[in-house]
C-alpha positions in Angstrom: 6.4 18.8 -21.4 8.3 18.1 -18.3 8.9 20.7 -15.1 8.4 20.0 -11.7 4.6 20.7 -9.6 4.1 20.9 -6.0 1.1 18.2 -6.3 0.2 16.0 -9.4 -3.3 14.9 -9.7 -3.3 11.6 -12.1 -6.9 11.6 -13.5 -9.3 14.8 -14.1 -12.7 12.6 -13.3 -14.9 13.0 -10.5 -12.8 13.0 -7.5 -9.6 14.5 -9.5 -11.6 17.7 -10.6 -12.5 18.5 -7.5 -9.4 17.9 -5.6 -7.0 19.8 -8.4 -9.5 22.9 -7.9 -9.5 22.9 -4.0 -6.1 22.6 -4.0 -5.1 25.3 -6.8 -7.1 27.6 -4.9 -4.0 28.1 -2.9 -2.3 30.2 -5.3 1.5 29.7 -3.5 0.7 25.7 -4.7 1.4 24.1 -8.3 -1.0 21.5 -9.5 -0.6 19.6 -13.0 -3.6 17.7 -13.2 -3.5 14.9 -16.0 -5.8 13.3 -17.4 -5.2 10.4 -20.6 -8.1 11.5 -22.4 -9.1 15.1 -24.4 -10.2 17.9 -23.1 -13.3 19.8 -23.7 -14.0 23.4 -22.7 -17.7 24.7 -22.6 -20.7 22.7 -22.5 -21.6 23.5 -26.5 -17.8 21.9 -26.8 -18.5 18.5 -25.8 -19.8 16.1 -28.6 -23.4 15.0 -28.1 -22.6 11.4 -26.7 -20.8 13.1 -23.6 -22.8 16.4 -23.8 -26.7 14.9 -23.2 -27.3 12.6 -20.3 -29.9 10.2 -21.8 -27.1 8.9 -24.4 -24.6 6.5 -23.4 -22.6 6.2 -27.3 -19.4 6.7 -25.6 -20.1 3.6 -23.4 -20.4 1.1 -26.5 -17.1 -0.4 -26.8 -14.4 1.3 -29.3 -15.2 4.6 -28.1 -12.2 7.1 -28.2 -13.6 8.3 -24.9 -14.2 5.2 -23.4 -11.7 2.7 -21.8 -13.1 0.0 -23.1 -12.6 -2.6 -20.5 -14.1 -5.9 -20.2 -15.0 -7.6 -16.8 -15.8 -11.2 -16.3 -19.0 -11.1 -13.7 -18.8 -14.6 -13.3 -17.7 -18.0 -15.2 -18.8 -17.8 -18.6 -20.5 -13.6 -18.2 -18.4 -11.0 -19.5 -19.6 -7.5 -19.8 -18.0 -4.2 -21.5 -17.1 -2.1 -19.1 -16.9 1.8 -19.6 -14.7 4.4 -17.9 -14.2 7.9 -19.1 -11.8 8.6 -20.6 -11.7 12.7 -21.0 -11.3 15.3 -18.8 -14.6 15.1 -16.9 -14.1 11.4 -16.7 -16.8 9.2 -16.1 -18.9 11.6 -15.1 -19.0 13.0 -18.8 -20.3 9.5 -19.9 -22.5 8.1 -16.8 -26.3 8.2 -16.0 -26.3 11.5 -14.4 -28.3 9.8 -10.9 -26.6 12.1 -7.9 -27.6 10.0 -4.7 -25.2 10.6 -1.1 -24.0 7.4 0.2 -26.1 6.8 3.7 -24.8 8.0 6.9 -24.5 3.9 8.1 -21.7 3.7 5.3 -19.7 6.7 6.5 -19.9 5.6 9.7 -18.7 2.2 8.8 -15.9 3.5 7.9 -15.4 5.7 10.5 -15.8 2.6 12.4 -13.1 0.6 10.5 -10.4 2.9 11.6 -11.3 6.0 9.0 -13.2 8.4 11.6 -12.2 11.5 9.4 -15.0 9.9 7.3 -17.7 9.7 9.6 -21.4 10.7 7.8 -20.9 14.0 10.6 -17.6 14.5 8.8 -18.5 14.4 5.2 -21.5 16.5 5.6 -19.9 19.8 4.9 -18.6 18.8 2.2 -21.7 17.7 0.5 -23.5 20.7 1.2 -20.0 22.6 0.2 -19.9 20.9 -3.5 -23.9 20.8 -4.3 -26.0 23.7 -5.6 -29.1 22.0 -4.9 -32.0 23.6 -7.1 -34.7 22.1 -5.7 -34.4 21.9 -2.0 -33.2 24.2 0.9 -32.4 23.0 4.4 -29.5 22.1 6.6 -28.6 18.9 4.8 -28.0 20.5 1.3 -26.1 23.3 -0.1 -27.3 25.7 -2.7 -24.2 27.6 -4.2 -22.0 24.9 -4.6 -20.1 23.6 -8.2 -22.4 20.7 -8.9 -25.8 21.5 -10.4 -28.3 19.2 -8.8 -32.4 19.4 -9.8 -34.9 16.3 -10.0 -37.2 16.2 -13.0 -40.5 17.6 -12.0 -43.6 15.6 -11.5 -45.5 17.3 -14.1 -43.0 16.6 -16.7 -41.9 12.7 -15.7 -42.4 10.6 -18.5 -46.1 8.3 -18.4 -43.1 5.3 -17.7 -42.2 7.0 -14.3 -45.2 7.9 -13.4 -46.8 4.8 -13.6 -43.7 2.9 -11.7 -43.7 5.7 -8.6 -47.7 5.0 -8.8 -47.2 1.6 -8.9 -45.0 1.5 -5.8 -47.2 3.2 -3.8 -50.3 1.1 -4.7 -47.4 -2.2 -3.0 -47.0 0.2 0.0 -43.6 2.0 -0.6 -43.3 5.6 1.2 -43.1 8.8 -0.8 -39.4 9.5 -0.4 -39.3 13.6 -1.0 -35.3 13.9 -0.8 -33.5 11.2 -1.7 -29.9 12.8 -0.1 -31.4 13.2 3.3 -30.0 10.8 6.2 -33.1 8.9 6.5 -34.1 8.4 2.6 -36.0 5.6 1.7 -39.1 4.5 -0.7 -40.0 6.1 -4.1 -39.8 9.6 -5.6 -37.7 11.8 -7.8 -33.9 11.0 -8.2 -31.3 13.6 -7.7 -29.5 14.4 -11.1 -26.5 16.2 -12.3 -28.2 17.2 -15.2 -29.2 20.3 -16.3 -31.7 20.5 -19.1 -30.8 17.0 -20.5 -27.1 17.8 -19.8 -24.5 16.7 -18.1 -23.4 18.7 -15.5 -19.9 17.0 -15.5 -17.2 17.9 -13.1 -15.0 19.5 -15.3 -18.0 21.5 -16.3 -18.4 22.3 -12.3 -15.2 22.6 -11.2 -12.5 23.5 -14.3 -14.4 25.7 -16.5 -14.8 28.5 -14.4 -11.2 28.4 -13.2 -10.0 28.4 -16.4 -7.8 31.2 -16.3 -6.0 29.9 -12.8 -2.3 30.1 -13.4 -1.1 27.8 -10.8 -3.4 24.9 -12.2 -1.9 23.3 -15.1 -4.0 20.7 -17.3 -2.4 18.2 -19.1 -4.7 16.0 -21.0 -4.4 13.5 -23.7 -1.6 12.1 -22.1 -1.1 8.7 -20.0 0.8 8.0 -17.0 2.6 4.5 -17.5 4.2 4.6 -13.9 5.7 6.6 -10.9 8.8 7.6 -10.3 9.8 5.9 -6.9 13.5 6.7 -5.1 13.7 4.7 -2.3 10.2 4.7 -0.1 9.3 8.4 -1.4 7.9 9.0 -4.8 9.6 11.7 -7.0 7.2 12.4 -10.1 5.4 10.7 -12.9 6.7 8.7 -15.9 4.5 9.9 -18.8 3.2 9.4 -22.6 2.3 12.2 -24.7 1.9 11.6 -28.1 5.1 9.4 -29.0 6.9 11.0 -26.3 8.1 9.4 -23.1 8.4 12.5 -20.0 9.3 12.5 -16.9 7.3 15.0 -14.6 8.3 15.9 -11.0 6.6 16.6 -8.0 6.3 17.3 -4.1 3.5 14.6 -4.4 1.7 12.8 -6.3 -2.1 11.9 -6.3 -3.7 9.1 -8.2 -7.6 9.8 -8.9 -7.5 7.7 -12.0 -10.8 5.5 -10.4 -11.4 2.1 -8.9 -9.5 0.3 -12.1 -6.7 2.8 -13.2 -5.4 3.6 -9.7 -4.6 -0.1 -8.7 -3.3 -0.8 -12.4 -1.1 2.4 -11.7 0.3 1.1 -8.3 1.0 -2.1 -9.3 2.8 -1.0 -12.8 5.0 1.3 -10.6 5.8 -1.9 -8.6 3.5 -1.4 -5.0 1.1 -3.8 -4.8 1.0 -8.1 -3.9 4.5 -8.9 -4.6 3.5 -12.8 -6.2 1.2 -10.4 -8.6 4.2 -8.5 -9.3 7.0 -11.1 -10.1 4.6 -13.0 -12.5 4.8 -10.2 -14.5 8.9 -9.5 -13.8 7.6 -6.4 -12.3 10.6 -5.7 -9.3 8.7 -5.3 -6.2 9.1 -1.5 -4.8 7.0 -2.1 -2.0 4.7 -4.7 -1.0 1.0 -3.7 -0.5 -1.1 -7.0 -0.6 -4.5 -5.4 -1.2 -3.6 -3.2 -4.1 -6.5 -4.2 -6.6 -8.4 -6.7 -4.0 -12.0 -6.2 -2.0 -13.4 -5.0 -5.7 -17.0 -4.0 -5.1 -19.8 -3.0 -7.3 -23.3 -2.6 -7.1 -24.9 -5.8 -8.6 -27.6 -5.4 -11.5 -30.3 -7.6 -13.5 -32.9 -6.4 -15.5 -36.8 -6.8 -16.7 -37.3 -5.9 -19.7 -40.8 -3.9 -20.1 -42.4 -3.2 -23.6 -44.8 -0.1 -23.3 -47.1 -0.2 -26.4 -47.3 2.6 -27.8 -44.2 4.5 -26.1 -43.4 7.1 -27.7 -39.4 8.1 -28.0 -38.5 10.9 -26.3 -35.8 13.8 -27.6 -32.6 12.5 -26.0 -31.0 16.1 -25.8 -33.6 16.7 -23.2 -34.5 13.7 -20.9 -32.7 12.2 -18.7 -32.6 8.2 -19.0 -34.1 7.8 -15.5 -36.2 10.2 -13.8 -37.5 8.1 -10.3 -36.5 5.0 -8.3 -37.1 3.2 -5.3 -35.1 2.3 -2.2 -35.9 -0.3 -0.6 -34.9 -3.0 1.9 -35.2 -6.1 1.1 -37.3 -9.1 2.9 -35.0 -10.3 5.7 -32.3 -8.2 5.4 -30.2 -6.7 8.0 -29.0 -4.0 5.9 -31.2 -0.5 5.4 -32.1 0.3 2.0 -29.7 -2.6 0.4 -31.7 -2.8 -2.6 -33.1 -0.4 -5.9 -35.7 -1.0 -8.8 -34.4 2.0 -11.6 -36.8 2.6 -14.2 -35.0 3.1 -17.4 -37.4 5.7 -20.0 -35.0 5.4 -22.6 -34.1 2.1 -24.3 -30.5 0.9 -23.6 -29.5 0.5 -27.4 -31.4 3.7 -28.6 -29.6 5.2 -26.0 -25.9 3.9 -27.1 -26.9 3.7 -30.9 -28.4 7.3 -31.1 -25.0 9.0 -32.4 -23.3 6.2 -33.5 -21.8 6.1 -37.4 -22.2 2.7 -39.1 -18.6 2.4 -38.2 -18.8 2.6 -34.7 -21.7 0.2 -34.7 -20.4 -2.6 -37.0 -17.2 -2.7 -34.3 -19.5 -2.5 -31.1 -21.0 -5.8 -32.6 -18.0 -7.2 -33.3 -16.5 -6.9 -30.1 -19.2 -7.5 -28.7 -19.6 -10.9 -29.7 -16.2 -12.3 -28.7 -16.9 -10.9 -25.3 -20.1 -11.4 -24.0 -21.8 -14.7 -23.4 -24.9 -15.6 -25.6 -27.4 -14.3 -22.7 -25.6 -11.5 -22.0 -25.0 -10.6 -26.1 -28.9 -11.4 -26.1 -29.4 -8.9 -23.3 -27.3 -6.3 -25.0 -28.8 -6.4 -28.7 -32.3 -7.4 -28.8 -33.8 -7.3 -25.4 -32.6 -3.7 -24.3 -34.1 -2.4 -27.4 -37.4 -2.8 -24.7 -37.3 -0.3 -21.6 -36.2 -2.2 -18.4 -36.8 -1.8 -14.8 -33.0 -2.3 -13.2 -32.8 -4.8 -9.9 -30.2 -3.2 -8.0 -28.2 -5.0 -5.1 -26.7 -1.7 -3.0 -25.5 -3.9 -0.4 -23.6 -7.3 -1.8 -21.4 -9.2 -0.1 -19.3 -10.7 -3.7 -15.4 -9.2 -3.6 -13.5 -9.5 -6.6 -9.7 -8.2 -7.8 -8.4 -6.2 -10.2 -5.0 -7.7 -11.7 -2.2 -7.2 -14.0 -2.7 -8.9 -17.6 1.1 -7.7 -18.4 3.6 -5.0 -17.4 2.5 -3.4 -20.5 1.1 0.1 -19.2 -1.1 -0.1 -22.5 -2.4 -3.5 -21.4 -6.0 -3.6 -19.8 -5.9 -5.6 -16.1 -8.2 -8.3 -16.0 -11.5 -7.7 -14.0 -13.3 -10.4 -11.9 -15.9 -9.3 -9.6 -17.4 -13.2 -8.5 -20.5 -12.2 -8.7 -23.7 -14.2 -6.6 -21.3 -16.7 -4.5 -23.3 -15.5 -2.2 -26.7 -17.5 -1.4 -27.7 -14.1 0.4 -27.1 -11.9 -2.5 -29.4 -14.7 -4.8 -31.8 -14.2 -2.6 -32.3 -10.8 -2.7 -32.0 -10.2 -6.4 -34.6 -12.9 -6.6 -37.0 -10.8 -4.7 -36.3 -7.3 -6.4 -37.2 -9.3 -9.6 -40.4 -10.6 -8.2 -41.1 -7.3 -6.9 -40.4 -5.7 -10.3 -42.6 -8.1 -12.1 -45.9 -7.3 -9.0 -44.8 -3.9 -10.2 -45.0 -4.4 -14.0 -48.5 -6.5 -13.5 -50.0 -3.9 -11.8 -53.0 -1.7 -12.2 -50.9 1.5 -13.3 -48.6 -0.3 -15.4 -51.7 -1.8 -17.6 -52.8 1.7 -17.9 -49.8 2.5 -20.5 -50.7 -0.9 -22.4 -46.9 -2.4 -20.0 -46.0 -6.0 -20.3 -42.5 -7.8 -19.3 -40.8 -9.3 -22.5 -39.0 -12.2 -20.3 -39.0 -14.2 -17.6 -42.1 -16.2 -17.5 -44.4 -16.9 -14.4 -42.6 -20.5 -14.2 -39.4 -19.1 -14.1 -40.9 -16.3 -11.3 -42.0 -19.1 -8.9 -38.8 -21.2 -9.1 -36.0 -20.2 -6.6 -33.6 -22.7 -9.1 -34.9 -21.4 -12.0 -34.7 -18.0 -10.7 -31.2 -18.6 -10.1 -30.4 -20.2 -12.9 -31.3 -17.3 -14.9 -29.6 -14.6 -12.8 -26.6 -16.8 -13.4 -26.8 -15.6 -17.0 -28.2 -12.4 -17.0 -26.1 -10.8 -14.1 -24.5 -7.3 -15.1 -23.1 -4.4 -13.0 -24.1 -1.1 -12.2 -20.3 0.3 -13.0 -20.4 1.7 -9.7 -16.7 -0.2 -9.0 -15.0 1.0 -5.6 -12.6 -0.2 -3.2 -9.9 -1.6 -4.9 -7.2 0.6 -2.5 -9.3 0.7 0.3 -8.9 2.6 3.4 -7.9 1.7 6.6 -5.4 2.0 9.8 -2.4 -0.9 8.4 -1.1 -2.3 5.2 -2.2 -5.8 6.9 -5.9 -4.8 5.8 -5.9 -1.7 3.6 -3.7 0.3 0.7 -4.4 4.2 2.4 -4.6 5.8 5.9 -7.7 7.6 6.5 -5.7 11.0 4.9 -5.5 8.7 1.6 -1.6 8.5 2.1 -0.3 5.4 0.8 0.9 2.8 3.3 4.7 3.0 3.4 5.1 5.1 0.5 6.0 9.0 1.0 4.9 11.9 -0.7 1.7 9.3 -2.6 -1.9 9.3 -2.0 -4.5 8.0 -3.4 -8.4 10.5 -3.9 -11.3 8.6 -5.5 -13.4 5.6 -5.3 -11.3 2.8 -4.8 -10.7 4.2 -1.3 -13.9 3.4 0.2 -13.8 0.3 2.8 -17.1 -0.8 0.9 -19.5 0.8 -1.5 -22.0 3.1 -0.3 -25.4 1.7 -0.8 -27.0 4.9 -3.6 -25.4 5.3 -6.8 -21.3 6.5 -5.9 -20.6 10.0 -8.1 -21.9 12.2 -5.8 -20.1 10.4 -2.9 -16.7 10.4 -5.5 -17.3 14.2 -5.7 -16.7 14.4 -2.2 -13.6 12.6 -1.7 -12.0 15.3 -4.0 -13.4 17.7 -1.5 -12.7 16.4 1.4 -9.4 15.1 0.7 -8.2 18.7 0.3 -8.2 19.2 3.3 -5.9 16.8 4.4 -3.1 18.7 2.2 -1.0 21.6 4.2 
């Protein structure tokens, strides 16, 4: 297929579904929208690993709809890392939490040169994407796209009730809406998930425009590079199948994610030219922090065994069902921390549809990429339920950076995790608070105990350390790898998400963000897309 499109939107997942839909709804406008993965029309379409929120078998590694990345945390910890791969993106394969970023992160960027982005700014267009079920008032919006409910109280799981219980009891607040301005404490999260599904956004925004003849999808094919003449870029260079095409376009977008965008920009030669010539990639144009100020949302867990837990049906529940925000002891920053519950175990979760096949290569790859306490965290202890400590607010920066000029070739991942003393010291204190929590009086009601971690090991700040060292994973909540901001001396994009020194390219999804917004990020990657439409003419 080849042809020429007034915009091309590289990457149908959160902030690409929404963008390629506000835009097509200008019918004098073409808009290809490609994405490398399948595509799926119709919620009874999707197979069940990407259809039910509460299973995660397309994150295991191997996964046709999975990237299958790898990311080193830090010397020695490696941890698979999975990114969607179908139309939906990772929004068919995530956790279904749908948390707004605080209004202190959009203002920080506002403040950092981006005041298009102010919280006052992006307000509209969270109301405009969200059909809230649950809640009416001026901060929501109830006919949007996006289906957003929280699981009632009455049907939470005896695991959730006893950890919002058990937060009160250590004098957290009842937090009633989680996406309003000043949301803090304990309650029901926010989902995108409807009846144990996941309310994807090509479920939200594609599948009712299906018939739209000026939006074109184009999925199950990968874009190895663009097509650059001089400062302006012209098109696309494509796979499809054994196929090499060229597409061509008024502009291009990328809103491949936090990974695939930078990879893209630096294959297409844009990006730190010493990165570039190691590779004998000729430099187009030289962007210095294409792939750099990588941020994610850093995790460790406790594992909890619940005697007596019965499973629940994974078709209907929804692997978390409350959490608590919280700041943590000393800090300057609001609401830098989370404890997540987890009601489903990790491996049944991943394991639930998976052949013999699929789990014999999980292991194996498994193995030769994850350390021995991360492998041990992955296969035997996750069997247990977990409470997730959650730093919102980190201050660790890693890179994303070329393995090879081979489009096919994954880009190597290093997020320098807890060089921080200050980010230690805060995980250290969401663990302790987690473990008050698990010791509790309504945590020994459901017969709750923690698996690791002994009371030694609690009252040490080395040994403390010493295992977070280990144990550290991520949330996979990766932003800010093409960061926004008023020069190419500190940022990839303008505030309008053009692309320093490059006409007719932009880039629309999370690695734009200055830093990562302190709740989980696919609501706030949602609206990019929306409000990045409106930046088009």
């Amino acid at each position: 297929m080849s042809g020429t499109y007034d915009v091309i939107v590289v990457g149908a997942g959160s902030s690409g579904c929404a963008l390629a839909a506000r835009l097509s709804e200008d019918s004098r406008r073409s808009v290809l929208l490609i994405e490398s993965g399948p595509r799926f029309v119709g919620v009874e379409s999707y197979p069940p690993e990407l259809r039910y929120g509460a299973l995660f078998g397309a994150s295991a590694p191997g996964h046709p709809n999975n990237w299958g990345f790898t990311a080193t945390l830090r010397p020695g910890v490696r941890q698979p890392l999975p990114r969607g791969r179908v139309v939906g993106g990772s929004s068919a394969v995530n956790g279904t939490i749908f948390t707004r970023g605080l209004p202190e992160d959009f203002d920080r960027w506002a403040a950092a040169g981006n005041d298009a982005w102010s919280y006052e700014s992006v307000l509209p267009f969270f109301r405009k994407l969200e059909r809230d079920a649950d809640v009416t008032s001026g901060y929501h919006g109830n006919d949007g796209p996006v289906f957003v409910r929280r699981v009632p109280t009455q049907k939470w799981s005896p695991v959730s009730t006893a950890f919002v219980a058990a937060c009160e009891a250590a004098g957290h607040p009842r937090d009633a809406d989680m996406n309003t301005p000043d949301s803090i404490g304990v309650g029901a999260l926010p989902l995108n998930n409807l009846d144990g599904g996941r309310f994807n956004s090509a479920i939200a925004y594609l599948d009712p425009i299906i018939e739209r003849p000026n939006l074109t999808i184009l999925a199950e094919t990968t874009v190895r590079k663009l097509l650059i003449s001089g400062n302006r870029v012209t098109g696309v260079l494509a796979q499809r199948g054994g196929a090499q095409i060229e597409i061509q376009a008024g502009e291009v977008v990328l809103s491949a994610g936090a990974i695939k965008s930078p990879h893209i920009l630096m294959l297409s030669g844009i990006g730190p030219a010493e990165d570039l010539h190691s590779f004998g990639i000729p430099v187009v144009h030289e962007l210095p922090h294409v792939g750099r100020n990588f941020t994610d949302h850093c995790t460790v867990h406790l594992p909890v065994r619940v005697q007596g837990h019965r499973g629940l049906d994974l078709t209907k529940a929804a692997a978390s069902e409350a959490g608590l925000h919280f700041t943590a002891p000393g800090s300057a920053e609001r609401s830098d921390m989370m404890l997540l519950p987890l009601v489903v175990p990790t491996n049944a979760a991943v394991l639930h549809t998976a052949s013999l096949g699929q789990r014999l290569r999980a292991l194996a790859l498994a193995t030769r990429q994850l350390s021995w306490a991360k492998f041990k965290d992955q296969m035997i202890t996750q069997w247990d339920l977990s409470i997730a400590v959650i730093l919102m607010q980190g201050r660790s920066r890693g890179d994303v950076r070329l393995t090879s000029s081979d489009p096919l070739a994954a880009p190597a991942l290093n997020y320098h995790y807890l060089e921080d003393p200050e980010d230690l010291r805060r995980l250290r204190e969401g663990l302790r608070l987690a473990a008050r929590l698990v010791a509790s009086a309504p945590y020994r009601a459901i017969n709750a105990r923690r698996t690791s971690l002994t009371d030694d090991v609690l009252a040490s700040d080395a040994l403390l350390d010493e295992h977070l060292r280990a144990h550290v994973g991520t949330s996979i909540h990766m932003a800010s790898t093409c960061r926004m901001g008023p020069s190419r001396e500190n940022a990839v994009v303008d505030q309008h998400c053009r692309v320093h020194g490059i006409a007719n390219l932009r880039v629309v999804d999370t690695s734009i963000m200055p830093m990562v917004v302190r709740r989980c990020p696919n609501a706030t990657a949602v609206m990019i897309g929306e409000r990045a439409a409106t930046f088009f003419s």
